[in-house]
C-alpha positions in Angstrom: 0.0 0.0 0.0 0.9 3.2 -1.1 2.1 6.2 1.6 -0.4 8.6 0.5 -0.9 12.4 1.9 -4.4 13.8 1.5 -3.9 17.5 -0.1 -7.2 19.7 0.0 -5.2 22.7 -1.1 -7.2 24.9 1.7 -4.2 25.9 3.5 -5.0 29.6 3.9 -2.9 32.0 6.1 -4.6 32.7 9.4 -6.2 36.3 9.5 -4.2 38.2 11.8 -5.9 39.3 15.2 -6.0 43.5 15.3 -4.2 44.9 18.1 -6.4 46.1 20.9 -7.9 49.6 20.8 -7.8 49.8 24.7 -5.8 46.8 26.3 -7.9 47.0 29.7 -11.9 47.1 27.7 -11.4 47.2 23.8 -13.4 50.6 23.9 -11.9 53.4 21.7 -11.0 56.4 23.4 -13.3 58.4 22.2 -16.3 56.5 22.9 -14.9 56.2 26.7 -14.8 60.1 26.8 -18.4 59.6 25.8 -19.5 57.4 28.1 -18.0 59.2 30.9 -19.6 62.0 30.6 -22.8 60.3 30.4 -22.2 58.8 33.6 -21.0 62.4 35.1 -23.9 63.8 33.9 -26.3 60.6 35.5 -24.8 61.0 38.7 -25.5 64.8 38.9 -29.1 64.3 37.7 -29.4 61.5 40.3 -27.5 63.8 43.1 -29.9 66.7 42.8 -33.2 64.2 42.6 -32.2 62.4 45.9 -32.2 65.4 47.4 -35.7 66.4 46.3 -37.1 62.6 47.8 -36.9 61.2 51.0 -36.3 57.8 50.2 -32.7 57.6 49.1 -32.5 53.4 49.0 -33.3 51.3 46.0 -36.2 49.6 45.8 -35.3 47.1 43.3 -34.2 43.4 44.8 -31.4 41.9 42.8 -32.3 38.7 41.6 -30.6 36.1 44.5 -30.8 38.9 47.0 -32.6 38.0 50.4 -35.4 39.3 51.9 -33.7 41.1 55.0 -35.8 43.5 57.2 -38.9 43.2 54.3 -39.5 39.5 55.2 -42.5 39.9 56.8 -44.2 42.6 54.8 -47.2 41.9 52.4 -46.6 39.9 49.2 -48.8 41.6 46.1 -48.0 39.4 43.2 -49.8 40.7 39.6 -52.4 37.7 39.7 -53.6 38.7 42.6 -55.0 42.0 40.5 -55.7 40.3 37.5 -59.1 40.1 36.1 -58.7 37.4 33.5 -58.0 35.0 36.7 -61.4 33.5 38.8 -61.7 34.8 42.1 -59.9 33.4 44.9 -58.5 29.5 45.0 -54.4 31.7 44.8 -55.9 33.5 41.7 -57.6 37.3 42.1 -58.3 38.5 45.3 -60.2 41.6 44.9 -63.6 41.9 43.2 -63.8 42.1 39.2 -64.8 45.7 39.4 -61.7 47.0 40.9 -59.5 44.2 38.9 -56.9 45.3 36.0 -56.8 43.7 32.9 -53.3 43.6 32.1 -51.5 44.0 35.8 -47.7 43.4 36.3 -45.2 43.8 39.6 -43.9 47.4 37.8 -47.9 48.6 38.1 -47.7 47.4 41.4 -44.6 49.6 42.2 -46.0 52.6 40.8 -49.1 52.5 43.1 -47.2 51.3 46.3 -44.7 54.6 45.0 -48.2 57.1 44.6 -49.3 56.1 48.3 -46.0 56.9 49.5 -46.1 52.8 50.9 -43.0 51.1 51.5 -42.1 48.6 49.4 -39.4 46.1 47.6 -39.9 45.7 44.1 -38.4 41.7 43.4 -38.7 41.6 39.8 -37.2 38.2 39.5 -39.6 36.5 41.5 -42.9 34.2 40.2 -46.1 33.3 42.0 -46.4 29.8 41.0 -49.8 29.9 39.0 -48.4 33.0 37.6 -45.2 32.0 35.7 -44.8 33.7 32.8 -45.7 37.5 34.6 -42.7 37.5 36.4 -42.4 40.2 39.7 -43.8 41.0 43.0 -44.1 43.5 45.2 -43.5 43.3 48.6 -45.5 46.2 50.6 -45.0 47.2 54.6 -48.6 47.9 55.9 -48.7 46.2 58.8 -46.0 46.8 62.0 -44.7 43.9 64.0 -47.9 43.7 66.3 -50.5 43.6 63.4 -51.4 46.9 63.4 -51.9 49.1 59.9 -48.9 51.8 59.8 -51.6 53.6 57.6 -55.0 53.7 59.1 -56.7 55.5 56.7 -56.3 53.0 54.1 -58.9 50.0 53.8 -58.3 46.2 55.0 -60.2 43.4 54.2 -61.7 43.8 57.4 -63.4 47.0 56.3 -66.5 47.3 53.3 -64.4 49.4 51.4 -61.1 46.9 51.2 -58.7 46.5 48.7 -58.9 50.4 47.2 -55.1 50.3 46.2 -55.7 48.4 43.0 -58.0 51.1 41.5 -55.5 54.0 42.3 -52.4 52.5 39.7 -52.1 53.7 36.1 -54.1 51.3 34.7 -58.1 51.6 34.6 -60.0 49.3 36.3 -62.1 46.8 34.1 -65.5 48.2 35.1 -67.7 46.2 32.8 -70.1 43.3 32.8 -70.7 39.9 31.8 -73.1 39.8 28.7 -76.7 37.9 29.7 -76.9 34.4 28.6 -80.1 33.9 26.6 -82.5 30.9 27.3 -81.0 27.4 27.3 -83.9 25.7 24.3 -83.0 21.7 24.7 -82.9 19.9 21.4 -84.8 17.6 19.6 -84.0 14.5 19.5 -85.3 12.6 16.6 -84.8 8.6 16.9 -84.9 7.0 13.6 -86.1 3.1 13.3 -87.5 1.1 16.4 
């Protein structure tokens, strides 16, 4: 047998690798002068608006962060708004009148923010029913003894309960069921026999 060497005459010079822009990132200069006075000009707008608010913490859980001192506080997850889902059994708890169509945990947020609430906005985390509408919000209205910290808003325990839902951004559904006409049973006709 033969000695044979297999030629596919594809031996090509390998392209050679350009040197790096920037050894440390591989961002040009000038694009890093650019982006850092973006960032200067963030951090002044961010300065001069934390000054304005009192709250100068995030409210935004990282995703694997723990619960810490909000452990205890009310979980609202966007089901429990949502007026597509039947009424109670982990699904909706507040009646279809005051129920969004299209809640999520950023809605949520944005209430909890209106009515000056505090509140931890976990983005990352999923009501197991719930799965593909990611987020909840986790709301302090009660203090360690059971008390409300804000009296003047409803609890369940009052007529008026669950008013938070109808103050977000989104309208409430406010619209009913169309009536069912008659049921007319059909005839049955029986052939043969």
């Amino acid at each position: 047998m033969a000695n044979y060497e297999f030629d596919d005459d594809t031996e090509f010079d390998l392209p050679e690798s350009p040197a790096p822009i920037n050894a440390t990132n591989g961002i040009p200069p000038d694009q890093m002068k650019m982006m850092q006075s973006m960032m200067q000009q963030m951090n002044g707008l961010q300065s001069v608006s934390s000054t304005s608010s009192t709250p100068t913490e995030s409210h935004v859980a990282l995703d694997g962060q723990e619960d810490g001192p909000h452990k205890n506080w009310t979980c609202v997850y966007p089901i429990y708004l949502d007026a597509k889902r039947r009424y109670r059994h982990g699904c909706r708890r507040v009646p279809y009148e005051k129920a969004l169509l299209f809640p999520n945990s950023q809605l949520i947020a944005n209430a909890a923010r209106k009515l000056q609430l505090e509140y931890m906005h976990e983005p990352y985390r999923k009501h197991p029913q719930d799965w593909e509408n990611p987020g909840r919000v986790k709301v302090h209205l009660f203090d360690d003894h059971g008390a409300p910290i804000r009296p003047e808003f409803p609890t369940n325990d009052d007529e008026d309960g669950n008013d938070a839902a109808s103050s977000s951004s989104q309208p409430p559904v406010n619209r009913q069921f169309p009536a069912l006409g008659r049921r007319q049973r059909k005839r049955v006709v029986r052939i043969g026999r």
